[in-house]
C-alpha positions as CSV (number, residue, x, y, z in Angstrom):
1,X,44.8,4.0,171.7
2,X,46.7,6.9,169.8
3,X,45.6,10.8,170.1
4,X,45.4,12.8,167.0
5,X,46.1,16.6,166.5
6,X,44.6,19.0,166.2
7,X,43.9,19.8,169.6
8,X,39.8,21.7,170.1
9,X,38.8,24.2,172.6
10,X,35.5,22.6,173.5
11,X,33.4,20.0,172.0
12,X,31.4,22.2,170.7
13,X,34.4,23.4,168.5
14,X,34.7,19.6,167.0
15,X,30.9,19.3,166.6
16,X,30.9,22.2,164.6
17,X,33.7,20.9,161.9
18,X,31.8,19.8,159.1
19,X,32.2,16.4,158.4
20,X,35.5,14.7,156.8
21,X,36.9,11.9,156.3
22,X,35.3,8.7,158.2
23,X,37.1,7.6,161.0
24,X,36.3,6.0,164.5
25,X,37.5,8.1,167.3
26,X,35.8,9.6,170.6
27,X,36.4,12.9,171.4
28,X,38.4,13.3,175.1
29,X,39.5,16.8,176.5
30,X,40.0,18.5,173.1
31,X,41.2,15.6,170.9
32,X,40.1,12.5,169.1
33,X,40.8,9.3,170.5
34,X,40.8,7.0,167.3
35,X,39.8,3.6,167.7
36,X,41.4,0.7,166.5
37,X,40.0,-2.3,164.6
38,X,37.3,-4.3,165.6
39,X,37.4,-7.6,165.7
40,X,36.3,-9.8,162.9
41,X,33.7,-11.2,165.1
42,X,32.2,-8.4,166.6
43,X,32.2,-6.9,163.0
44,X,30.1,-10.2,161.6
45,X,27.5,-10.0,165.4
46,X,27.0,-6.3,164.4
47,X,26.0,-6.9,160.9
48,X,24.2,-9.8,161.6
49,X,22.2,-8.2,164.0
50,X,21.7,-4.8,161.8
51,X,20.5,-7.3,158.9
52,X,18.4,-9.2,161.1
53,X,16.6,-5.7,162.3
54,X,16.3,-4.7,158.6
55,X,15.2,-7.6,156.8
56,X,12.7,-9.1,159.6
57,X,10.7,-5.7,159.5
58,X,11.4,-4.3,162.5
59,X,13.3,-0.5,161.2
60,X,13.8,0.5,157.9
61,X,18.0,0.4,156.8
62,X,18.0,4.2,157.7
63,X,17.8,3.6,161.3
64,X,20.0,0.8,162.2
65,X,23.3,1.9,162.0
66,X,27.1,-0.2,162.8
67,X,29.8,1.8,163.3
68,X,29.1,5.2,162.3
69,X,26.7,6.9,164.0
70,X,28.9,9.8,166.7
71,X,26.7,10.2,170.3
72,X,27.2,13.1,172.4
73,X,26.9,12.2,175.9
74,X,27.6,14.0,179.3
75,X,30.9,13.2,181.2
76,X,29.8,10.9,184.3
77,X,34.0,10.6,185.4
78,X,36.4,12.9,185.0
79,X,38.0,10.2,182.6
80,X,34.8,10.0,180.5
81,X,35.0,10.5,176.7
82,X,32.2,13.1,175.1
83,X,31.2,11.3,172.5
84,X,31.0,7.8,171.8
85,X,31.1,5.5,168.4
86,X,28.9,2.6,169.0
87,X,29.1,-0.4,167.5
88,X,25.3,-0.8,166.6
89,X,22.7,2.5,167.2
90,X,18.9,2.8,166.3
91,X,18.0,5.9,165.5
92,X,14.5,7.6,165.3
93,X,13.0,8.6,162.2
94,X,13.5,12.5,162.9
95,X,17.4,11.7,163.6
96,X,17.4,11.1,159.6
97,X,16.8,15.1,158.4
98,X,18.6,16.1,161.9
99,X,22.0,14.5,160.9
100,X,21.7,14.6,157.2
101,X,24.9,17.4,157.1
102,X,26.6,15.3,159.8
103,X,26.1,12.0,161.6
104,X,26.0,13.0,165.2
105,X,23.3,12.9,167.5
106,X,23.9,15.8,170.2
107,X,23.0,16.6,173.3
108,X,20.2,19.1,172.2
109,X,18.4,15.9,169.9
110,X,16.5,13.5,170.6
111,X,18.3,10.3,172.3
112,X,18.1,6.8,170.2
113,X,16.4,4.0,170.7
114,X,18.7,1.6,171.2
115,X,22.8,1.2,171.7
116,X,24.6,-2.4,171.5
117,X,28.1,-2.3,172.4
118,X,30.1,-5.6,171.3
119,X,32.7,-6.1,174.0
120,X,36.2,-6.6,172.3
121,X,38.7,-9.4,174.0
122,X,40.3,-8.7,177.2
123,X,42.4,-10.6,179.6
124,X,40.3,-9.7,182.7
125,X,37.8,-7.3,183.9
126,X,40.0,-5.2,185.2
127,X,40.9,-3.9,181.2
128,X,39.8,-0.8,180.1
129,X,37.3,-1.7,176.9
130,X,35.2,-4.2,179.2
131,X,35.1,-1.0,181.9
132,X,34.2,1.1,179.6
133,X,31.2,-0.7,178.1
134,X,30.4,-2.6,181.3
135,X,30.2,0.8,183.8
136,X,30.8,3.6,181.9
137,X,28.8,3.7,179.3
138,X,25.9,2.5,180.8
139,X,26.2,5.7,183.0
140,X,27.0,7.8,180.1
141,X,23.8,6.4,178.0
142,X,21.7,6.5,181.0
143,X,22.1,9.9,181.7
144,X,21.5,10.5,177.8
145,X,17.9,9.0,178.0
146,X,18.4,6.5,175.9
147,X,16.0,3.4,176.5
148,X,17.6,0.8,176.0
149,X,21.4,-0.8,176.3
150,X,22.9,-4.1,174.8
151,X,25.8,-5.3,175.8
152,X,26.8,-8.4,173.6
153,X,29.6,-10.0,175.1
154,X,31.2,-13.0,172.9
155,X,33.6,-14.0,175.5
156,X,32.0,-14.6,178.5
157,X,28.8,-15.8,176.0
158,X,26.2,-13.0,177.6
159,X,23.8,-10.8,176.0
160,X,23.4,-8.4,179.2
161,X,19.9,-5.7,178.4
162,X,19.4,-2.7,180.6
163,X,16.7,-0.1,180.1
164,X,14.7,2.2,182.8
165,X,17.5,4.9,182.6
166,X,18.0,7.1,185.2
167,X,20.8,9.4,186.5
168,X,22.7,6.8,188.2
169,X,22.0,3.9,185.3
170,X,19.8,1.8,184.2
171,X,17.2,0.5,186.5
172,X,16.6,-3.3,185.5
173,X,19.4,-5.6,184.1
174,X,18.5,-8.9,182.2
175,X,21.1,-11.8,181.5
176,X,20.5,-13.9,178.6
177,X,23.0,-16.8,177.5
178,X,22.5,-20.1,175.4
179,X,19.2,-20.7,173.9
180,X,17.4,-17.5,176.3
181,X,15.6,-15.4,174.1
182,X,16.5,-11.8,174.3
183,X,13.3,-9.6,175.2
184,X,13.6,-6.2,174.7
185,X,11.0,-3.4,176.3
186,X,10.9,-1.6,172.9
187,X,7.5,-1.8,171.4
188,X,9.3,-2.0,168.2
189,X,10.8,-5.0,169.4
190,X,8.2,-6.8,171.3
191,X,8.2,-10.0,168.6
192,X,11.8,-10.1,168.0
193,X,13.0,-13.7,168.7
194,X,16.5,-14.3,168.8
195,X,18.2,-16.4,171.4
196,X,21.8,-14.7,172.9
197,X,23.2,-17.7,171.1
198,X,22.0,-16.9,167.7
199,X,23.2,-13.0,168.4
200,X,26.5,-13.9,169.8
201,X,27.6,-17.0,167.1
202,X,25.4,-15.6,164.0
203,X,27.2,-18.2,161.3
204,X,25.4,-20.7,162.5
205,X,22.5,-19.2,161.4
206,X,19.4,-17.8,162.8
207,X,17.3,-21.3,163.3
């Protein structure tokens, strides 16, 4: 990852730039951390799944976002970023007038719904991006209220869902692989009925 100038006194100072030009980055001790591509795959499981949201009826297009929706979130580690860019966030229906002038959902808002992180291709656990969506930002979104937490992992071929948050993380953890069909605890969500295998290999198709 590459840091980019100019350097803010707070995050507060960067939240109250207006918005510019779109680009993925985090904010870390007064700079943006930008973000480099995804990979084609996570970019066809994230609009898959937005699609899937949107066309089955379960949110209208304005509240399933990929990509472009900015969380604030409280540091948890010293190394923690204060904001995050997740790759798939439902919103609430009051988040639509509240970031109308900027996408970013701050501290002082209501949390999401929902975040899904797609975990990008690493060597071993040990790397960084599976760390960071593995045990930090479970903490991080915890901590932020937000209900629920997907992590969709297309290498090790897991869907991994964690609500109940709490201070210290989310209180239950389900596993889903293969043909497992991913239950969420949203009411919003109680019919959805796609196996971690349709959500992690979406060309072939939803059955």
């Amino acid at each position: 990852m590459t840091q980019t100038k100019p350097k803010y006194r707070s995050v507060e100072d960067y939240l109250n730039e207006p918005p510019g030009e779109f680009e993925r980055a985090e904010y870390f001790e007064g700079e943006l951390i930008k973000m480099p591509p995804e990979s084609g795959k996570n970019v066809r499981i994230a609009t898959a799944l937005q699609l899937h949201l949107i066309f089955k009826g379960f949110f209208p297009f304005t509240q399933v976002v990929t990509g472009a929706c900015e969380i604030q979130v409280e540091r948890f580690h010293q190394d923690d970023k204060e904001t995050r860019m997740p790759d798939l966030t439902i919103i609430r229906s009051e988040h639509i007038a509240l970031t109308d002038r900027r996408f970013t959902i701050r501290l002082s808002m209501p949390s999401p719904l929902l975040i899904a992180e797609i975990v990008s291709p690493y060597a071993s656990q040990k790397e960084r991006n599976y760390q960071e969506d593995y045990i930090r930002k479970p903490y991080q979104y915890a901590m932020r209220g937000i209900p629920e937490y997907w992590i969709i992992d297309p290498q090790s071929e897991m869907v991994t869902v964690q609500d109940g948050p709490q201070d210290g993380g989310y209180n239950l953890t389900q596993e889903y692989v293969g043909s497992d069909r991913v239950r969420s605890q949203l009411p919003e969500l109680k019919e959805l009925q796609l196996t971690a295998q349709q959500i992690l290999n979406p060309e072939g198709g939803e059955g």
